[in-house]
Backbone as a printed PyTorch tensor [residue, N CA C, xyz], in Angstrom:
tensor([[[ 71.8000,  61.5810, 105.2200],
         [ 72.5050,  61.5950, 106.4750],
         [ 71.6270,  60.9380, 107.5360]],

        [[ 72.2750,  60.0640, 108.6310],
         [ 71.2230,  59.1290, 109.3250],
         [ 71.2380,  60.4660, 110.7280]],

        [[ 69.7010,  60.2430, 110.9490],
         [ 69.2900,  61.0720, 112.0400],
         [ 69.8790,  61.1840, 113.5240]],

        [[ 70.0630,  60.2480, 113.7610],
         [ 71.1500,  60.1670, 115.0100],
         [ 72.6190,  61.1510, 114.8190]],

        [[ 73.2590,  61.2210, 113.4580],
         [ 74.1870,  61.8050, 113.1030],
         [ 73.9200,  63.6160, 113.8850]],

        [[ 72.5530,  63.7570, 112.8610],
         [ 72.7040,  65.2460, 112.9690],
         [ 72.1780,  65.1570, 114.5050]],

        [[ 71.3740,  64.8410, 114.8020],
         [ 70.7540,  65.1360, 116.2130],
         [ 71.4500,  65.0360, 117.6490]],

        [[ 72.9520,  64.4150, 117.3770],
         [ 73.4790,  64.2730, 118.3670],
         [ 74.6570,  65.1330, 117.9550]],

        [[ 74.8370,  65.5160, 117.0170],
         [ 76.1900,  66.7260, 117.0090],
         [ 76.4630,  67.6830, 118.1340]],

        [[ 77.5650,  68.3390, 117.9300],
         [ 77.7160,  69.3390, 118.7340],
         [ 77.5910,  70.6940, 118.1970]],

        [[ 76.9970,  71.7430, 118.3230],
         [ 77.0540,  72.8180, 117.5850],
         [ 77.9130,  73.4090, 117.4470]],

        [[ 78.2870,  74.4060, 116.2060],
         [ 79.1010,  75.1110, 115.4440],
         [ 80.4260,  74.3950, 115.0620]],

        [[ 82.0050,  75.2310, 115.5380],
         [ 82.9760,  74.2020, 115.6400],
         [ 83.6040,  73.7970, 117.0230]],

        [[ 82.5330,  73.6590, 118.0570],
         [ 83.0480,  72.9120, 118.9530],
         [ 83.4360,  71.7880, 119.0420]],

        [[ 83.1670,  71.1020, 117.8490],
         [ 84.2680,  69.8780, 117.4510],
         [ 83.9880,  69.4290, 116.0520]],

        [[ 84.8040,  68.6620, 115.4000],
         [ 85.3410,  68.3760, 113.8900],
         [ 84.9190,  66.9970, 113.9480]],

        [[ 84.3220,  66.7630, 112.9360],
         [ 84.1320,  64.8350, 112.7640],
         [ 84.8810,  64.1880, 112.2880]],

        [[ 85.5860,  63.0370, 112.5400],
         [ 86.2350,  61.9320, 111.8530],
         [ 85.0850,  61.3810, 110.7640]],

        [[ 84.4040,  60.7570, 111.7010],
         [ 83.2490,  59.6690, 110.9490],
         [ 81.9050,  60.2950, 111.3350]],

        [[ 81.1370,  59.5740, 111.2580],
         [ 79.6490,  59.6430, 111.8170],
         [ 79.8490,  59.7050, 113.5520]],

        [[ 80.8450,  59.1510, 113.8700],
         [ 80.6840,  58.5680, 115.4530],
         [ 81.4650,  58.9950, 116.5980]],

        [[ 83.2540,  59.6080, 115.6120],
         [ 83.9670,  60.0160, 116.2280],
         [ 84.7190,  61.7100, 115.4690]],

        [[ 84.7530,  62.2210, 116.9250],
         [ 84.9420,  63.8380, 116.9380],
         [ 86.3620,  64.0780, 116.9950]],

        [[ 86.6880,  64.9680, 117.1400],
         [ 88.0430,  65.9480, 117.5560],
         [ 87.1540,  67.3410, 118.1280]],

        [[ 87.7030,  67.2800, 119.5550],
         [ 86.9950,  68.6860, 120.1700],
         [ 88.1420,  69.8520, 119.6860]],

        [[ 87.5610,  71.0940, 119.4560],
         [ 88.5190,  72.0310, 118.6720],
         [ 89.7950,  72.4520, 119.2020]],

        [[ 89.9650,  71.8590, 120.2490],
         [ 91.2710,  71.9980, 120.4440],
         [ 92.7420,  71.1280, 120.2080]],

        [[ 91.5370,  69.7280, 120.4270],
         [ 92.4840,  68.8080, 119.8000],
         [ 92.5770,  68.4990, 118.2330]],

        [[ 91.4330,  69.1970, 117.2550],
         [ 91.6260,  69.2930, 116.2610],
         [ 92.9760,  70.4870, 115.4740]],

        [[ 92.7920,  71.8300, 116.6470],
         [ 93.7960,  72.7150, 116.3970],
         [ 95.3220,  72.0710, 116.4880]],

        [[ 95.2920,  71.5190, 117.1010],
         [ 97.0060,  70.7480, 117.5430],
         [ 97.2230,  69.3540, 116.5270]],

        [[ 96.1020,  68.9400, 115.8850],
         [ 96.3920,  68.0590, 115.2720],
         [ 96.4620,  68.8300, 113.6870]],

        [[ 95.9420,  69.8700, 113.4490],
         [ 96.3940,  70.9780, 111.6550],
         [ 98.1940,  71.4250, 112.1680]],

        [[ 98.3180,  71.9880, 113.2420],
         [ 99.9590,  72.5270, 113.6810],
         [100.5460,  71.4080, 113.1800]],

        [[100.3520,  70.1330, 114.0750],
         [101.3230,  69.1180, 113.6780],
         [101.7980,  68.7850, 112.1990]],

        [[100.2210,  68.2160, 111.5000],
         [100.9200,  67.6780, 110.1990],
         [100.7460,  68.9200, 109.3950]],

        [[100.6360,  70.1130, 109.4560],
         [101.2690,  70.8350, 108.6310],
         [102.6730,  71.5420, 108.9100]],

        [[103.1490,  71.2990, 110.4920],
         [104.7640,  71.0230, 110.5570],
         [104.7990,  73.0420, 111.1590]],

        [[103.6700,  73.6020, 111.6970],
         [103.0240,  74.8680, 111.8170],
         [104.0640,  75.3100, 113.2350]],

        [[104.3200,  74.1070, 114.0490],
         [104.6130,  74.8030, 115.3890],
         [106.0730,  76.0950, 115.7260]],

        [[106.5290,  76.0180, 114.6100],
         [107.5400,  77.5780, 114.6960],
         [106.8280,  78.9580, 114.3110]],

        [[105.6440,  78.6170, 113.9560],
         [105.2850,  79.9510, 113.3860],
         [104.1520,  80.6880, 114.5730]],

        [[104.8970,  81.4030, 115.1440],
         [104.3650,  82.3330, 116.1170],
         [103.3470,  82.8640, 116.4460]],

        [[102.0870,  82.5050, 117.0240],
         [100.7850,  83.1060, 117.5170],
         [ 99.8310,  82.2640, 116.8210]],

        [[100.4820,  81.0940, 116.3670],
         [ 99.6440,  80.1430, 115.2070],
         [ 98.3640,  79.9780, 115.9750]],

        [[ 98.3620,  79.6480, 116.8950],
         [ 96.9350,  78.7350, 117.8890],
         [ 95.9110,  79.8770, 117.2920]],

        [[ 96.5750,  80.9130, 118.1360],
         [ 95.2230,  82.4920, 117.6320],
         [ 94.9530,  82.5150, 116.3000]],

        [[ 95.7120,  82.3290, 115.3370],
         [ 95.6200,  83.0470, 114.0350],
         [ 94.8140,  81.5770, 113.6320]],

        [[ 94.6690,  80.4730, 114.0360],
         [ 93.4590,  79.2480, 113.3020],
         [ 92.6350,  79.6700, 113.6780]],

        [[ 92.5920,  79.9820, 115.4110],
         [ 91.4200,  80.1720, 115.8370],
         [ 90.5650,  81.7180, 115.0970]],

        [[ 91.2470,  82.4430, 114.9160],
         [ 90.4830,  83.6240, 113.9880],
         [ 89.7440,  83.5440, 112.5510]],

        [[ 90.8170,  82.2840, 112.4930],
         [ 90.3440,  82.0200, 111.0460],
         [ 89.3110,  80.9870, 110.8790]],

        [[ 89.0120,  80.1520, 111.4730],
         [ 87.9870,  79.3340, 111.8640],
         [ 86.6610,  80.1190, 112.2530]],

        [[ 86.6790,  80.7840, 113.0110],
         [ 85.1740,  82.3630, 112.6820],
         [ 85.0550,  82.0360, 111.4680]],

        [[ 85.7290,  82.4070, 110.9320],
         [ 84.9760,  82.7830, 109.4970],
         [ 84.7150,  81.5410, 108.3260]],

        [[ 84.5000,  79.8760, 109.1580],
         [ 84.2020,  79.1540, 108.4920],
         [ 82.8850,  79.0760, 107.8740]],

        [[ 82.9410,  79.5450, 106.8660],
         [ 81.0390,  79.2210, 106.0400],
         [ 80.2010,  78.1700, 106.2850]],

        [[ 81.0670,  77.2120, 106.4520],
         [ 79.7630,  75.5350, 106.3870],
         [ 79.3830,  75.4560, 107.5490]],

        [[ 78.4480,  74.4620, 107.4080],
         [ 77.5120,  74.0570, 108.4760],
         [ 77.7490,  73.0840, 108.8940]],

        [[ 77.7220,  72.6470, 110.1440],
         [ 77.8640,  71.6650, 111.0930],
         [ 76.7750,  70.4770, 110.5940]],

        [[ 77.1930,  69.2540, 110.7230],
         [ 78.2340,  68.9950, 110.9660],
         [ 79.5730,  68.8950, 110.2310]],

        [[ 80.9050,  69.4990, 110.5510],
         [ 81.6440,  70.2710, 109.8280],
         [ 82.9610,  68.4210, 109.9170]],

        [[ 83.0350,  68.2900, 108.1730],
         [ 83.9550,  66.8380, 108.7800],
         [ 85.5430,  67.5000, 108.7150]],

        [[ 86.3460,  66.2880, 109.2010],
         [ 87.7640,  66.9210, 109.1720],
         [ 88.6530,  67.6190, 108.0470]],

        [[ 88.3500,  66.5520, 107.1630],
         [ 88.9090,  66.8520, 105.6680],
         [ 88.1620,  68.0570, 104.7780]],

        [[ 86.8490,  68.5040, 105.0030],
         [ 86.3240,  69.6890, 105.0850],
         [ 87.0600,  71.2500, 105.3730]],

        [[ 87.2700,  70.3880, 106.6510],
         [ 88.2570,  72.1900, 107.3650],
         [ 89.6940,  72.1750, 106.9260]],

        [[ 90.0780,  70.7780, 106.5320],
         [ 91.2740,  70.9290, 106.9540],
         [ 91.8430,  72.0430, 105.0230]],

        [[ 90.6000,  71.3170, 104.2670],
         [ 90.9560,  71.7560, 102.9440],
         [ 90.5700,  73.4070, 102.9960]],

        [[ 89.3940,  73.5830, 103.3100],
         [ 89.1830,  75.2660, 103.2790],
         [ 90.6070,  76.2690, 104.2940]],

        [[ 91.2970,  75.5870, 105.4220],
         [ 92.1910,  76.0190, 106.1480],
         [ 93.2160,  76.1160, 104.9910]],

        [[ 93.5990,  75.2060, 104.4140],
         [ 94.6450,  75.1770, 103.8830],
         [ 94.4070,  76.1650, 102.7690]],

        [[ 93.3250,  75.8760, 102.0980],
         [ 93.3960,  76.9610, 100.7440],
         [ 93.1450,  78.8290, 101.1970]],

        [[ 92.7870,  78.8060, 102.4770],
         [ 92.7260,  79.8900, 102.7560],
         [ 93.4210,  81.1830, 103.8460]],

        [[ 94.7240,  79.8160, 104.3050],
         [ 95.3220,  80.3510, 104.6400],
         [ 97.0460,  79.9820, 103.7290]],

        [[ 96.6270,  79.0420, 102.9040],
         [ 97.9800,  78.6630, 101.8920],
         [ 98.9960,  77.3680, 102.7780]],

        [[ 98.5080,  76.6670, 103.7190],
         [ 99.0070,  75.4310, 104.1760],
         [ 99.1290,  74.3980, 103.3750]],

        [[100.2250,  73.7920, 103.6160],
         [100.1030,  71.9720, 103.1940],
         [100.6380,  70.8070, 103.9550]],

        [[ 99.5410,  70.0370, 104.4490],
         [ 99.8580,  68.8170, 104.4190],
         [101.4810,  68.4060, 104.7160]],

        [[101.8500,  67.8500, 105.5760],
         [103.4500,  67.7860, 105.9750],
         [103.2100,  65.9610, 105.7340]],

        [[104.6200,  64.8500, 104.8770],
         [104.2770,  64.0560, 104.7760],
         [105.1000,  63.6650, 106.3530]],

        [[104.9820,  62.6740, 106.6740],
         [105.5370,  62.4130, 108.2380],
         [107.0210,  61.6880, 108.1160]],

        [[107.0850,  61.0190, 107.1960],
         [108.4840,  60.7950, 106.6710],
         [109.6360,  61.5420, 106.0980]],

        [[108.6790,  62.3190, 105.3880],
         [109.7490,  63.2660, 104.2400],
         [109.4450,  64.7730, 105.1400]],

        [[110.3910,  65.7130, 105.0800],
         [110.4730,  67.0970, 105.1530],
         [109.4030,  68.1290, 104.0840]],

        [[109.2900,  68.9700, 103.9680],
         [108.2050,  69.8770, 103.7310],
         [109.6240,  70.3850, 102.1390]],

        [[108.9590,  69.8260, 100.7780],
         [109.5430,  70.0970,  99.9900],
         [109.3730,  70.8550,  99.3930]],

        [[110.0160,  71.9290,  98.3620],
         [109.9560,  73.2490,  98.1410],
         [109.1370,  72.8910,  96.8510]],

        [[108.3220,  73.8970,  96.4650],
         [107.1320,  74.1570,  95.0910],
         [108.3660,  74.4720,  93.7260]],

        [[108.1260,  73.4020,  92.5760],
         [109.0650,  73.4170,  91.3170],
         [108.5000,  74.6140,  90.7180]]])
Protein backbone atom coordinates (compact mmCIF):
# COMPACT_ATOMS: atom_id res chain seq x y z
CA UNK A 1 0.00 0.00 0.00
CA UNK A 2 1.67 3.46 -1.06
CA UNK A 3 2.29 5.67 2.04
CA UNK A 4 0.49 8.67 1.13
CA UNK A 5 -2.62 6.25 0.95
CA UNK A 6 -2.54 5.31 4.57
CA UNK A 7 -1.21 8.57 5.97
CA UNK A 8 -3.70 10.72 4.57
CA UNK A 9 -6.90 8.64 5.36
CA UNK A 10 -9.54 9.54 7.44
CA UNK A 11 -10.08 7.57 10.55
CA UNK A 12 -12.49 4.80 11.30
CA UNK A 13 -15.72 5.02 8.97
CA UNK A 14 -15.80 8.54 8.51
CA UNK A 15 -15.54 7.82 5.00
CA UNK A 16 -15.41 4.72 2.46
CA UNK A 17 -12.80 4.61 -0.45
CA UNK A 18 -13.48 4.38 -4.07
CA UNK A 19 -9.76 4.25 -5.08
CA UNK A 20 -6.60 5.28 -3.46
CA UNK A 21 -7.69 9.01 -4.04
CA UNK A 22 -11.35 9.21 -3.91
CA UNK A 23 -13.79 8.86 -0.76
CA UNK A 24 -17.52 8.74 0.00
CA UNK A 25 -17.99 10.61 3.43
CA UNK A 26 -20.42 8.21 5.46
CA UNK A 27 -23.19 9.79 4.70
CA UNK A 28 -22.99 9.93 1.24
CA UNK A 29 -21.86 6.44 1.25
CA UNK A 30 -25.15 5.57 3.45
CA UNK A 31 -27.51 7.01 0.65
CA UNK A 32 -25.59 5.55 -1.99
CA UNK A 33 -26.15 1.31 -0.18
CA UNK A 34 -30.30 2.67 0.20
CA UNK A 35 -30.26 3.48 -3.38
CA UNK A 36 -28.82 0.52 -5.25
CA UNK A 37 -30.09 -1.83 -2.93
CA UNK A 38 -33.65 -0.20 -3.75
CA UNK A 39 -33.70 0.11 0.64
CA UNK A 40 -35.67 3.48 0.72
CA UNK A 41 -39.29 1.94 1.85
CA UNK A 42 -37.92 0.18 4.59
CA UNK A 43 -38.40 2.25 7.67
CA UNK A 44 -35.63 3.58 10.10
CA UNK A 45 -33.12 2.18 7.43
CA UNK A 46 -30.52 5.28 7.85
CA UNK A 47 -30.33 4.15 11.83
CA UNK A 48 -30.36 0.51 11.38
CA UNK A 49 -26.84 0.91 8.72
CA UNK A 50 -25.71 3.22 10.91
CA UNK A 51 -25.88 0.59 13.96
CA UNK A 52 -24.70 -1.83 11.95
CA UNK A 53 -21.66 -0.22 10.69
CA UNK A 54 -20.36 -0.06 14.69
CA UNK A 55 -19.85 -3.23 14.46
CA UNK A 56 -17.62 -3.22 11.33
CA UNK A 57 -14.39 -5.44 12.13
CA UNK A 58 -11.88 -4.08 9.44
CA UNK A 59 -9.59 -1.56 9.49
CA UNK A 60 -9.40 1.56 7.79
CA UNK A 61 -8.71 2.11 5.24
CA UNK A 62 -12.13 0.50 4.75
CA UNK A 63 -12.79 0.26 0.54
CA UNK A 64 -16.36 0.42 -0.84
CA UNK A 65 -16.85 -3.00 -2.12
CA UNK A 66 -15.47 -4.17 1.32
CA UNK A 67 -18.53 -2.72 3.25
CA UNK A 68 -20.74 -2.95 0.83
CA UNK A 69 -20.16 -7.01 0.82
CA UNK A 70 -19.92 -7.50 4.73
CA UNK A 71 -23.38 -5.09 4.81
CA UNK A 72 -24.96 -7.19 2.58
CA UNK A 73 -24.02 -10.61 3.98
CA UNK A 74 -24.82 -9.39 7.30
CA UNK A 75 -27.65 -7.83 7.07
CA UNK A 76 -29.02 -10.18 3.90
CA UNK A 77 -29.09 -7.20 1.11
CA UNK A 78 -28.63 -7.31 -2.62
CA UNK A 79 -27.40 -5.29 -5.06
CA UNK A 80 -30.53 -3.71 -7.09
CA UNK A 81 -29.70 -3.95 -11.00
CA UNK A 82 -30.75 -0.25 -12.22
CA UNK A 83 -32.59 -1.50 -15.19
CA UNK A 84 -34.31 -4.55 -14.03
CA UNK A 85 -36.56 -4.70 -10.72
CA UNK A 86 -35.32 -6.67 -7.64
CA UNK A 87 -36.06 -10.41 -8.80
CA UNK A 88 -37.35 -13.03 -6.56
CA UNK A 89 -34.65 -16.06 -5.28
CA UNK A 90 -35.57 -19.61 -7.53
Amino acid sequence: MRDDYAINQVGGLACVYLSTTEHFQLDCFISQYIQTRNLRLIADINNLLRSTLEGYPGKPPVMVNELNAWIDKTLGYRAAHPDFGQLDDV
